[in-house]
DSSP file (Angstrom, degrees, kcal/mol; ACC not computed):
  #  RESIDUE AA STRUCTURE BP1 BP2  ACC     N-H-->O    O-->H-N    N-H-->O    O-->H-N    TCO  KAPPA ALPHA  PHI   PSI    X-CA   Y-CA   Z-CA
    1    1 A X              0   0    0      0, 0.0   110,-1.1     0, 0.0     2,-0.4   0.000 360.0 360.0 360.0 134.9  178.4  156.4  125.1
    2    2 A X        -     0   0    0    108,-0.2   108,-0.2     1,-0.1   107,-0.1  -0.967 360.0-158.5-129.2 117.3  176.5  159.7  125.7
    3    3 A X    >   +     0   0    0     -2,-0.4     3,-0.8   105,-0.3     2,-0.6   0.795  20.0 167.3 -48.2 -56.2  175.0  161.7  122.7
    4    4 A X  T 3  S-     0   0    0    105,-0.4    -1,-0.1     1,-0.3   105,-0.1   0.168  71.6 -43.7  -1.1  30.5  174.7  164.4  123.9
    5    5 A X  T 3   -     0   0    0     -2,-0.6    -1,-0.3   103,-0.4    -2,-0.1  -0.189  50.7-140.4 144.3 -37.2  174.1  165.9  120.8
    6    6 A X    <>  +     0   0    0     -3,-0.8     4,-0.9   101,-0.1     5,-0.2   0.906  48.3 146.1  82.0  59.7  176.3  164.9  118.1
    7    7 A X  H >>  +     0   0    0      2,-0.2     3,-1.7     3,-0.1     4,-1.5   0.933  66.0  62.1 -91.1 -56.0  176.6  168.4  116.8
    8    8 A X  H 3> S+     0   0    0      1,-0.3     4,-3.4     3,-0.2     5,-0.1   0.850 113.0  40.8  -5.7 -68.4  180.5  167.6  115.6
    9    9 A X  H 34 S+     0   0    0      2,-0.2    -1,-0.3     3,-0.1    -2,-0.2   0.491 106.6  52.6-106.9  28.2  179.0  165.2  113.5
   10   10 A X  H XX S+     0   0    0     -3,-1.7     3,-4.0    -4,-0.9     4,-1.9   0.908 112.6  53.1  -9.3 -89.0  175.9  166.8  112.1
   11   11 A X  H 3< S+     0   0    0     -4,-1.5    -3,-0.2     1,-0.3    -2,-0.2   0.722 112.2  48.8  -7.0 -67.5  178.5  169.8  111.1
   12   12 A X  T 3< S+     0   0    0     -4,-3.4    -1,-0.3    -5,-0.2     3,-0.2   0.678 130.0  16.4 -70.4  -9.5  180.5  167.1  109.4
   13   13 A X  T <4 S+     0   0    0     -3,-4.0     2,-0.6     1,-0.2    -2,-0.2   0.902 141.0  33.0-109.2 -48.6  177.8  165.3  107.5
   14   14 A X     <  +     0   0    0     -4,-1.9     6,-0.2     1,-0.1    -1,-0.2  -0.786  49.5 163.8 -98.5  50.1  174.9  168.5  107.7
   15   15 A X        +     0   0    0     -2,-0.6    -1,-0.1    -3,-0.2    -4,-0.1   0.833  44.0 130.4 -64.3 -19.7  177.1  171.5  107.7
   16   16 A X    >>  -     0   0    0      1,-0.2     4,-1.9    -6,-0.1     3,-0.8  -0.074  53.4-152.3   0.4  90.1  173.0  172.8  106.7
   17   17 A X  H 3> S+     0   0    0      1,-0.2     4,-0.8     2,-0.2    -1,-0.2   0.787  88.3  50.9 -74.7 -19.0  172.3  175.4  108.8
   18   18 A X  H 3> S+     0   0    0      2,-0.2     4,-1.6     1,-0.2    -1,-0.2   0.706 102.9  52.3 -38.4 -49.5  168.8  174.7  108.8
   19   19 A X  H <> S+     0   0    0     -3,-0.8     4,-2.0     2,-0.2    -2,-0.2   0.718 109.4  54.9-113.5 -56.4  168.7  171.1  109.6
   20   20 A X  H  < S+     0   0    0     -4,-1.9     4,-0.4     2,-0.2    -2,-0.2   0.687 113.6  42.1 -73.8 -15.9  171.1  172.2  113.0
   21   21 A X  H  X S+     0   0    0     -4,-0.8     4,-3.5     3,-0.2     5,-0.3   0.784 108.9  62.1 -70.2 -39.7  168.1  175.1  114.3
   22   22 A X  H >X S+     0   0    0     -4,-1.6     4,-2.0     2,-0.2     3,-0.5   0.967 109.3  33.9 -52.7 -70.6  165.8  172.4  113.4
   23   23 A X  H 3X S+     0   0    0     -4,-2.0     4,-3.1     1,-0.3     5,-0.3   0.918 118.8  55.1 -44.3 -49.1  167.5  170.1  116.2
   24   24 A X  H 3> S+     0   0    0     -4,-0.4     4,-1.5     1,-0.3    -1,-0.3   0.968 108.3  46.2 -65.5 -38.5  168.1  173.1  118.5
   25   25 A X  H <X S+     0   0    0     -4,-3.5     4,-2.6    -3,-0.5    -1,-0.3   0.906 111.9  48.7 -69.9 -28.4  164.5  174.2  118.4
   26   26 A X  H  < S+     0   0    0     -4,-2.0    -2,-0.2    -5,-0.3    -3,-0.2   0.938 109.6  53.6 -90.4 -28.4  163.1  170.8  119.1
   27   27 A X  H >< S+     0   0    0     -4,-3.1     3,-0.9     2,-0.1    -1,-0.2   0.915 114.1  48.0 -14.0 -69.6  165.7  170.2  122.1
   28   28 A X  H 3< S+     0   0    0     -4,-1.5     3,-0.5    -5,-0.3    -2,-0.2   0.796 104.8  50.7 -10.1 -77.1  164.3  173.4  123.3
   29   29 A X  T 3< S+     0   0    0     -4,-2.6    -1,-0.2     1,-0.2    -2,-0.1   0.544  94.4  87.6 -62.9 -17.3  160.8  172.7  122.9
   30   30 A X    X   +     0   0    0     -3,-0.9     3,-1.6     1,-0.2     4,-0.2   0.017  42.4 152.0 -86.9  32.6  161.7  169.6  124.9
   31   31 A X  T 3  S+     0   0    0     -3,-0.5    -1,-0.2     1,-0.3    -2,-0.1   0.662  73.3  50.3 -32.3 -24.1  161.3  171.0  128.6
   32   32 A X  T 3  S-     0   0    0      1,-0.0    -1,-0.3     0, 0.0    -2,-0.1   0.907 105.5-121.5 -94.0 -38.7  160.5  167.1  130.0
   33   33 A X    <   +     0   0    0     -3,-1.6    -2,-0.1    -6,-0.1    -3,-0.1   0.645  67.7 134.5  96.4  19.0  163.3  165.3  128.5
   34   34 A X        +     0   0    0     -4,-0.2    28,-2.4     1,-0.1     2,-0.7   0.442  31.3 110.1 -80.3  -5.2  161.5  162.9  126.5
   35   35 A X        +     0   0    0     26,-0.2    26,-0.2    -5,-0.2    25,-0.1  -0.768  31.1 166.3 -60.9  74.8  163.3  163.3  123.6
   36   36 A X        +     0   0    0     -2,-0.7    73,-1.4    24,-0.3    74,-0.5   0.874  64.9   4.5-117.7 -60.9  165.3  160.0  123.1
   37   37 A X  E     -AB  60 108A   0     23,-1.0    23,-5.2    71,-0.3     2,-0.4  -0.950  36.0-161.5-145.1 153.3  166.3  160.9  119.1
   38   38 A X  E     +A   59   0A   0     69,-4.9    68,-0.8    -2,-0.4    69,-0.4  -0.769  20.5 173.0-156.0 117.0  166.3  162.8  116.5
   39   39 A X  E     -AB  58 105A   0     19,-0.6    19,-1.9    -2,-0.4     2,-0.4  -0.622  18.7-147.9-136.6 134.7  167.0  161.1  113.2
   40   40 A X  E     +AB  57 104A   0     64,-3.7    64,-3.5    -2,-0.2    17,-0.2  -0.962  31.6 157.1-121.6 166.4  166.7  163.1  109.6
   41   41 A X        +     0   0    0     15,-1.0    15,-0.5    -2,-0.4     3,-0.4  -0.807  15.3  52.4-171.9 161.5  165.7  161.1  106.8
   42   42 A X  S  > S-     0   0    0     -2,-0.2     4,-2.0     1,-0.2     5,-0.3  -0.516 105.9  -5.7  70.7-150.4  163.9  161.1  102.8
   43   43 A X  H  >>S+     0   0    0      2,-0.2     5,-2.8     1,-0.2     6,-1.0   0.626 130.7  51.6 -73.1 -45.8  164.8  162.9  100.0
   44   44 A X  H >45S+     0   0    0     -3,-0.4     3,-1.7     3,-0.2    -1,-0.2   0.949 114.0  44.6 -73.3 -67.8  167.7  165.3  101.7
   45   45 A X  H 345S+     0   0    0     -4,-0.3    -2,-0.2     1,-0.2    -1,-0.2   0.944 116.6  45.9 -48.7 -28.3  169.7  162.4  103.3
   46   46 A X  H 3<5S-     0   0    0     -4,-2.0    -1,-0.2     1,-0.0    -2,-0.2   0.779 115.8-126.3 -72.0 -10.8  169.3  160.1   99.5
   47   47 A X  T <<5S+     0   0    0     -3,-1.7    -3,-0.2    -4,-0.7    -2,-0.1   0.935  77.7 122.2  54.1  73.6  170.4  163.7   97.9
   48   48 A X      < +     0   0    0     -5,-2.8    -4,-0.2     2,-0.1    -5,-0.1   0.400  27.9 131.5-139.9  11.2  167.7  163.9   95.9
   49   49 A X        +     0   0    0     -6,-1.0     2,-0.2    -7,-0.1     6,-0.0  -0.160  26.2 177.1 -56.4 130.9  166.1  167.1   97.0
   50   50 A X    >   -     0   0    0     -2,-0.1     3,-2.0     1,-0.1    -2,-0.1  -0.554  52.8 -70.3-119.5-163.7  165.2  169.6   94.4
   51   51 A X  T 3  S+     0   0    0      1,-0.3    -1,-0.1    -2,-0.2    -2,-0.1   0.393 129.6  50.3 -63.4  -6.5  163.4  173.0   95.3
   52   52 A X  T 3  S+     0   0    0      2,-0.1     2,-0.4    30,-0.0    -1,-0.3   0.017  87.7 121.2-127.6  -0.9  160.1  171.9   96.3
   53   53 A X    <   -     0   0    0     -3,-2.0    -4,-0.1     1,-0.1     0, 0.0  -0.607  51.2-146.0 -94.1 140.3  161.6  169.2   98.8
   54   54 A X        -     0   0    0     -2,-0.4     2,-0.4     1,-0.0    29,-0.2   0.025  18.3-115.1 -65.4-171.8  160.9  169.3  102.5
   55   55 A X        -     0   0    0     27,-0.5    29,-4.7   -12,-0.1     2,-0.7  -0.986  34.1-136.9-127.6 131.2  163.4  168.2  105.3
   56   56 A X  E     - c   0  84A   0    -15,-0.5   -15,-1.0    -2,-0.4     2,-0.4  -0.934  15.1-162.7-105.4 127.8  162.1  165.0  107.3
   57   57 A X  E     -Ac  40  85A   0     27,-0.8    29,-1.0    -2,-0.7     2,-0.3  -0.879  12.6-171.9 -82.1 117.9  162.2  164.8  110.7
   58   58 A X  E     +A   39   0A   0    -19,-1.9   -19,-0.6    -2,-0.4     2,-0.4  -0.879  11.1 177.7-113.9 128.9  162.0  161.6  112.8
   59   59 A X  E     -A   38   0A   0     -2,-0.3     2,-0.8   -21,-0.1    30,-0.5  -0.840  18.4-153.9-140.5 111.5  161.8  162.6  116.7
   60   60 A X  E     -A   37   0A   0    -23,-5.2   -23,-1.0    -2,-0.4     2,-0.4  -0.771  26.2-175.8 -76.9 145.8  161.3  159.2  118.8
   61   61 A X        -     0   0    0     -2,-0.8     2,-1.8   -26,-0.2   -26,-0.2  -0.992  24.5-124.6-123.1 123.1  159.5  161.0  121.9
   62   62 A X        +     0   0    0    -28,-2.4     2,-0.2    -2,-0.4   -27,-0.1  -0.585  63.3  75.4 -99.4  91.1  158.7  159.1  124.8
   63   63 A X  S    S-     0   0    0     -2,-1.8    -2,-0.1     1,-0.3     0, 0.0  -0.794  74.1 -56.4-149.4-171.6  155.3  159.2  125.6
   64   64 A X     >  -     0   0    0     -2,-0.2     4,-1.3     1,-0.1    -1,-0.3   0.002  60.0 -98.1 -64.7-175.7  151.5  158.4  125.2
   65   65 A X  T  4 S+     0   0    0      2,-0.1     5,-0.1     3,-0.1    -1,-0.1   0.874 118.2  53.2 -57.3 -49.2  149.7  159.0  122.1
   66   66 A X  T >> S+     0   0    0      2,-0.2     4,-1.2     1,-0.1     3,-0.9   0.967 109.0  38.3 -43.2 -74.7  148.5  161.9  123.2
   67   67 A X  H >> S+     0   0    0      1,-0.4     3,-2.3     2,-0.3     4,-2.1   0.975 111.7  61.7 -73.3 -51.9  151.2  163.9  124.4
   68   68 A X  H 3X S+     0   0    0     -4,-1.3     4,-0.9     1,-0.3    -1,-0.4   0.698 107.5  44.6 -62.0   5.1  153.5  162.7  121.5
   69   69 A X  H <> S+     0   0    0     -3,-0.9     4,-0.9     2,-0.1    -1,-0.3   0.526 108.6  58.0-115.3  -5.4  151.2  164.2  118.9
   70   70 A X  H <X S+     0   0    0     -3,-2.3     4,-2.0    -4,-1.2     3,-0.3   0.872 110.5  45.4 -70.6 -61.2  150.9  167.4  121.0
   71   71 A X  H  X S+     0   0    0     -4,-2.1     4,-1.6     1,-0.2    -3,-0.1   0.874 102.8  58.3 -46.5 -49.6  154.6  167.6  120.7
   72   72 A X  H  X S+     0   0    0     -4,-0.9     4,-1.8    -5,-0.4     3,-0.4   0.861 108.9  49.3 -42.5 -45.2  154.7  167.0  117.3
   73   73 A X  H  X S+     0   0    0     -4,-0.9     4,-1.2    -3,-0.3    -2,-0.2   0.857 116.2  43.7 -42.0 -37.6  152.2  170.3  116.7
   74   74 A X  H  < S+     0   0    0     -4,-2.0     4,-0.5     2,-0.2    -1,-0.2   0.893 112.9  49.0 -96.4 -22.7  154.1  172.0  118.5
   75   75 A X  H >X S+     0   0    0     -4,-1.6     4,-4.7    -3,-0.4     3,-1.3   0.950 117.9  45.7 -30.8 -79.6  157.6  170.6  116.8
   76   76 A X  H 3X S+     0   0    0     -4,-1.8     4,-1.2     1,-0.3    -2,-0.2   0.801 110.3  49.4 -73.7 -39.8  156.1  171.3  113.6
   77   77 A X  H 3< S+     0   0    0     -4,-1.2    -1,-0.3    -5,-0.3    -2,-0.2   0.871 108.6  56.4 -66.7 -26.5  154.7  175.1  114.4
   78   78 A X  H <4 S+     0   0    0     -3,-1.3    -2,-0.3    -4,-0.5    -3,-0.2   0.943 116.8  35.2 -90.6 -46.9  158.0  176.2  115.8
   79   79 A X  H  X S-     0   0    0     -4,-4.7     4,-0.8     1,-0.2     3,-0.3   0.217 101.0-141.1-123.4  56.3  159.7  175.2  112.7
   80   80 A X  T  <  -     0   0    0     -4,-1.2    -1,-0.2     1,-0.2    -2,-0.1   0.197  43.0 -44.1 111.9-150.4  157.4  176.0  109.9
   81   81 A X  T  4 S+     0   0    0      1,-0.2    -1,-0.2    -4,-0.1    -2,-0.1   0.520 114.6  74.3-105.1  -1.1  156.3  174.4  106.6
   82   82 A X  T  4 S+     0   0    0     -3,-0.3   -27,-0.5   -28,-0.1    -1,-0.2   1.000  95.3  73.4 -31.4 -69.7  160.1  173.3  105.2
   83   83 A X     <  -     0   0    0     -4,-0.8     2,-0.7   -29,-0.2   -27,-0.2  -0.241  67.5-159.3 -80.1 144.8  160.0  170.7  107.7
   84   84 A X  E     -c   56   0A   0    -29,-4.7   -27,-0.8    -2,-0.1     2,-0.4  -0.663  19.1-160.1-121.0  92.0  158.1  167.6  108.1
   85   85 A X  E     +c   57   0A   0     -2,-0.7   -27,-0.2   -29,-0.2     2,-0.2  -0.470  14.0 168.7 -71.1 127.3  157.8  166.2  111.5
   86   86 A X        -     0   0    0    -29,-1.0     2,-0.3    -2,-0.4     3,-0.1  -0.407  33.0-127.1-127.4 173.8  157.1  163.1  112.5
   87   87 A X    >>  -     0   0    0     -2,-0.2     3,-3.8     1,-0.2     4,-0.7  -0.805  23.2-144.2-150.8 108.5  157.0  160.9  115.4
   88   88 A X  G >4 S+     0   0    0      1,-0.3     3,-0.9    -2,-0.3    -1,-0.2   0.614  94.9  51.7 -47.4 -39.0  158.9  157.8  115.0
   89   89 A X  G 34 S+     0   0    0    -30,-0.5    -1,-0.3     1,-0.2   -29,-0.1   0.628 109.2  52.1 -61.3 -10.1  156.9  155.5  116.8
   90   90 A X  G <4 S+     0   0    0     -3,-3.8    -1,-0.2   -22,-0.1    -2,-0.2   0.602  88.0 105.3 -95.3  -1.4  153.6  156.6  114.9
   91   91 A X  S << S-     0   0    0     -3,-0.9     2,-0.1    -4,-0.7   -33,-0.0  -0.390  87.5 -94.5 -83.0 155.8  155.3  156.1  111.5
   92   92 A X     >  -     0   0    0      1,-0.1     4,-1.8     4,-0.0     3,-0.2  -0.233  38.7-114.9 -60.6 162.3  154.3  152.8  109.2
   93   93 A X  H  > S+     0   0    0      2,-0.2     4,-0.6     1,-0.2    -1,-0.1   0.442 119.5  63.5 -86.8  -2.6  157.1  149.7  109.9
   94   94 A X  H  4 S+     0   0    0      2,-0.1    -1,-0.2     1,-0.1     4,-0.1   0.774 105.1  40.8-106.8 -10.1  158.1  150.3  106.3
   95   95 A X  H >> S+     0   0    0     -3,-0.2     4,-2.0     2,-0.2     3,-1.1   0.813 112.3  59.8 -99.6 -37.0  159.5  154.3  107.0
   96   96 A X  H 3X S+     0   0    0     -4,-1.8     4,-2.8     1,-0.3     5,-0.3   0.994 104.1  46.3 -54.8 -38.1  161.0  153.2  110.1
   97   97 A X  H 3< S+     0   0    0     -4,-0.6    -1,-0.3     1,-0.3    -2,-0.2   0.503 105.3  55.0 -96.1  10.3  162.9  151.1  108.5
   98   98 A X  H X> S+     0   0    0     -3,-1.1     4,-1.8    -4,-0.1     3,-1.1   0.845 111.1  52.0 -75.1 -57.1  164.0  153.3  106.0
   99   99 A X  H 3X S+     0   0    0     -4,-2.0     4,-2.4     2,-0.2    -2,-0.2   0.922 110.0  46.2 -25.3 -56.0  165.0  155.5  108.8
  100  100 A X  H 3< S+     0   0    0     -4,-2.8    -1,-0.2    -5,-0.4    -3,-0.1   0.831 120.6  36.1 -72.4 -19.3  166.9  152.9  110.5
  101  101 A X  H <4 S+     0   0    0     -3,-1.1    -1,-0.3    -5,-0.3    -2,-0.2   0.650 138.5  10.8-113.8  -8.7  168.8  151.5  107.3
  102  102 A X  H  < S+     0   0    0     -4,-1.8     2,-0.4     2,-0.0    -3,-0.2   0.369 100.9  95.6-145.2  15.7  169.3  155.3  105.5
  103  103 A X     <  -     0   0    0     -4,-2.4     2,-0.7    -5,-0.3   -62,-0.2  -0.699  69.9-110.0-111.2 163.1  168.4  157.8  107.6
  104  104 A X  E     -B   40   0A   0    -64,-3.5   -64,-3.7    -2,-0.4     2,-0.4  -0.732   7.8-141.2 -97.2 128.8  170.7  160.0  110.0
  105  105 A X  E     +B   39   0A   0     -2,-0.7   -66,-0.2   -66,-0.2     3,-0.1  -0.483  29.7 167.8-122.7 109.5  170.9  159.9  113.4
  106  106 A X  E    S+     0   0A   0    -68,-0.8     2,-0.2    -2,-0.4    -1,-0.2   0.525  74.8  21.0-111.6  -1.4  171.3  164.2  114.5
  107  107 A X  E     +     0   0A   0    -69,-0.4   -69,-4.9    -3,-0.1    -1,-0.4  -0.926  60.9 172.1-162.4 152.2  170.6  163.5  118.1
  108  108 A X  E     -B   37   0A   0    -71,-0.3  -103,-0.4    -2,-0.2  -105,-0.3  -0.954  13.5-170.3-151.2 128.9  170.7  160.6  120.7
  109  109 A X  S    S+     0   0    0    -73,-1.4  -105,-0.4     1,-0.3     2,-0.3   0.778  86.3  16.1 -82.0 -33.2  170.2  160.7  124.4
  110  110 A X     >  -     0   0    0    -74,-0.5     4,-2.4  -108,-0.2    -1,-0.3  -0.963  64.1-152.7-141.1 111.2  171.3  157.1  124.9
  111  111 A X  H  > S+     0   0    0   -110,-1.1     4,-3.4    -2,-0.3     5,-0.2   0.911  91.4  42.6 -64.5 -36.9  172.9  155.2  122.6
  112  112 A X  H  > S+     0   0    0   -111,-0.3     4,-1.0     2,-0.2    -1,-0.2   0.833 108.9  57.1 -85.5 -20.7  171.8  151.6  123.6
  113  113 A X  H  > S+     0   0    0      2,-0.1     4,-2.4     3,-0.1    -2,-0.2   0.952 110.1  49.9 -83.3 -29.7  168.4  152.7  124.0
  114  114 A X  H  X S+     0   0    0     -4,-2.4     4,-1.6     2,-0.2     5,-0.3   0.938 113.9  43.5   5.3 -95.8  169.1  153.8  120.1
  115  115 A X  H  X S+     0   0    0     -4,-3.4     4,-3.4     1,-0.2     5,-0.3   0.919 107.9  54.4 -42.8 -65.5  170.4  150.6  119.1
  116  116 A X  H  X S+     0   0    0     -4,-1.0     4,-4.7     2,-0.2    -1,-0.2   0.872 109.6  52.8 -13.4 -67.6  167.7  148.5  121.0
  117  117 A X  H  X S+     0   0    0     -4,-2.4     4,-3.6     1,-0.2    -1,-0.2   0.966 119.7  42.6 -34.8 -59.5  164.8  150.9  118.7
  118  118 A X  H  X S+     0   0    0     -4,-1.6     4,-1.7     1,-0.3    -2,-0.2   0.898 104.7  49.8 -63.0 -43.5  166.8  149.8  115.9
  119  119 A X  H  X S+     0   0    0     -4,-3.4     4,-0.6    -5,-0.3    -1,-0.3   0.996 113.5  53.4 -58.3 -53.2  167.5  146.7  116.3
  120  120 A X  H >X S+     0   0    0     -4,-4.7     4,-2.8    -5,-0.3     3,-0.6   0.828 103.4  56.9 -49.2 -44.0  163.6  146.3  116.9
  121  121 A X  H >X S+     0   0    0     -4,-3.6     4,-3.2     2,-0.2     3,-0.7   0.997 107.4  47.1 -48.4 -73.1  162.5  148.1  113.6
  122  122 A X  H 3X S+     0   0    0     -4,-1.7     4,-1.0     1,-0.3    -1,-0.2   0.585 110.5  54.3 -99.0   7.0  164.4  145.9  111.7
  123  123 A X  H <X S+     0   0    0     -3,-0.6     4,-0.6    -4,-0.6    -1,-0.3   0.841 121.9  34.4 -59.3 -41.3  162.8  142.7  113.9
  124  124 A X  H <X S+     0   0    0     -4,-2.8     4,-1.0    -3,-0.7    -2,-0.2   0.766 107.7  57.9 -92.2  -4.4  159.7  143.9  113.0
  125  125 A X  H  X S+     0   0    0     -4,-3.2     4,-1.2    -5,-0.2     2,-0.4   0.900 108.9  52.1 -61.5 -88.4  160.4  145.2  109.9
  126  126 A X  H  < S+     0   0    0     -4,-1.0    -1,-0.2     2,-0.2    -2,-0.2   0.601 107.7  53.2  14.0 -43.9  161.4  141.1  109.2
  127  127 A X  H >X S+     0   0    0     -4,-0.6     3,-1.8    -2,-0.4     4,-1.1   0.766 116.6  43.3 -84.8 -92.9  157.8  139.9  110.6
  128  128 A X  H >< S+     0   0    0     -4,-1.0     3,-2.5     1,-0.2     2,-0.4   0.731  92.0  68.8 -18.4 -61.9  156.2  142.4  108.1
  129  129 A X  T 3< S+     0   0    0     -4,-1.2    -1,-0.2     1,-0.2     4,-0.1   0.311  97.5  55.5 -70.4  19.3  157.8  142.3  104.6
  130  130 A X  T <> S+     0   0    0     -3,-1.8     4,-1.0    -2,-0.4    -1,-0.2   0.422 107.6  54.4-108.3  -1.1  156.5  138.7  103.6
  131  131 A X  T << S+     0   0    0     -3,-2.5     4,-0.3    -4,-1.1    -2,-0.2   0.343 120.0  33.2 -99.3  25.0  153.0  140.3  104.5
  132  132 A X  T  4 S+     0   0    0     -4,-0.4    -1,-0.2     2,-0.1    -3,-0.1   0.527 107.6  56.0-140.0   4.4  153.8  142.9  102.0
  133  133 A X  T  4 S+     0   0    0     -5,-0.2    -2,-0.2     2,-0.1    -3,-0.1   0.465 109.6  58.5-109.4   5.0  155.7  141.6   99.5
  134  134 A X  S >X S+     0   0    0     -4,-1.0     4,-1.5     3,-0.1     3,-1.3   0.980 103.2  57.4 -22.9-100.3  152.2  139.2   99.5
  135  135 A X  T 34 S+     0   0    0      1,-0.4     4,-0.4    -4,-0.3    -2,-0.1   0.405 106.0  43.5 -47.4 -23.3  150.7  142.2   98.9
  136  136 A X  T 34 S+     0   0    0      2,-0.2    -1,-0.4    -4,-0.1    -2,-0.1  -0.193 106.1  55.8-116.6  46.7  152.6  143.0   95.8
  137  137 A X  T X> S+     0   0    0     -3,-1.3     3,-1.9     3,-0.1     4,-1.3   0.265 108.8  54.9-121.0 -40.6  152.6  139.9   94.1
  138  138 A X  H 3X S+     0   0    0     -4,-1.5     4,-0.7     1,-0.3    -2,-0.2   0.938 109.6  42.4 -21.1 -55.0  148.9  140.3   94.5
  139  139 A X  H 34 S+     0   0    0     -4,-0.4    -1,-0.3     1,-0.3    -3,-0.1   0.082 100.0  75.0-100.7  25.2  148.9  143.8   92.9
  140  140 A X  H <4 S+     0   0    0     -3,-1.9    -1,-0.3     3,-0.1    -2,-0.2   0.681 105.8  40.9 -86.1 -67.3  151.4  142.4   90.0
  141  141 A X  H  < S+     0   0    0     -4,-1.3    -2,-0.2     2,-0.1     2,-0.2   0.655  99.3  95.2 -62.3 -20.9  148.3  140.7   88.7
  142  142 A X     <  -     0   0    0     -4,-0.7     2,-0.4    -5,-0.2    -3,-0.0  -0.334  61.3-141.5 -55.0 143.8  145.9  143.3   89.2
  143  143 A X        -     0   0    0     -2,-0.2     2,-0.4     2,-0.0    -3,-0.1  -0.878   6.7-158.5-102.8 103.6  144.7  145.9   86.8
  144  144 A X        -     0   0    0     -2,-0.4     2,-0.3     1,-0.0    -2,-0.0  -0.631   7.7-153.1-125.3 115.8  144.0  149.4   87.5
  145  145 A X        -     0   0    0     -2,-0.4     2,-0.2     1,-0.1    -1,-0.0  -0.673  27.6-109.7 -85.3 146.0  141.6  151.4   85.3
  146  146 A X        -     0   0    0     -2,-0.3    -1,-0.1     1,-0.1     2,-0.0  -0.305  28.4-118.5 -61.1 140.8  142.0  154.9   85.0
  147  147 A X              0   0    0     -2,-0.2    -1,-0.1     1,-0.2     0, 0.0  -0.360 360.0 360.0 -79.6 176.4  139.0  156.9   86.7
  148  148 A X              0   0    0     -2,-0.0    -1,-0.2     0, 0.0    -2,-0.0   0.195 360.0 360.0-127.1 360.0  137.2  159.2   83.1
């Protein structure tokens, strides 16, 4: 199955004309083809945006560190300070996997390398959550003073 853009359904879920330039610029911007997906996510997709809310952008890019945080600047410059760009593989395991179980998926090159991402986020999400819900039975007992 070939993505190849999913603009049909974007329209139907994200008739948002914003949210579809956003995709189109970061295609664009994507002269190598490293762009695997491009997944939106937070506050717009829960509908819980109010006037002050960004738009989140998830872009998996396939590359080093480097270059995928050059792209992201450059992602994030073309479309201004709405949007909040990210680069899914640099994100914490507990926002991927918010991505992967609520976010929307506005472009795909390859659908089984897609699933595969996913399917991996929510292995390692799995490895992870007893070492963070640890971490909050910990902080159930804690007490936090206010700083004066």
């Amino acid at each position: 199955m070939d993505g190849n853009w999913g603009t049909r359904e974007m329209e139907l879920i994200y008739g948002d004309k914003l949210v579809k330039e956003a995709v189109e610029r970061i295609r664009k911007l994507d002269e190598k083809g490293k762009v695997q997906f491009i997944t939106l996510y937070g506050s717009l997709v829960k509908s819980r945006e109010g006037k002050l809310s960004d738009i989140d952008i998830a872009i998996y890019y396939d590359a080093d560190a480097r270059e995928r945080f050059s792209f992201r600047v450059r992602a994030q410059g073309r479309l201004g300070g709405r949007f909040d760009i990210q680069i899914f593989q640099d994100l914490p395991t507990y926002v991927k996997k918010e991505i992967v179980s609520g976010g929307k998926v506005l472009f795909y090159k390859d659908y089984d390398f897609l699933f595969n991402v996913y399917l991996g986020t929510l292995r390692e999400y799995s490895d992870f959550e007893k070492y963070l819900n640890t971490y909050y039975s910990y902080l159930e007992g804690v007490e936090i003073e206010e700083a004066r």
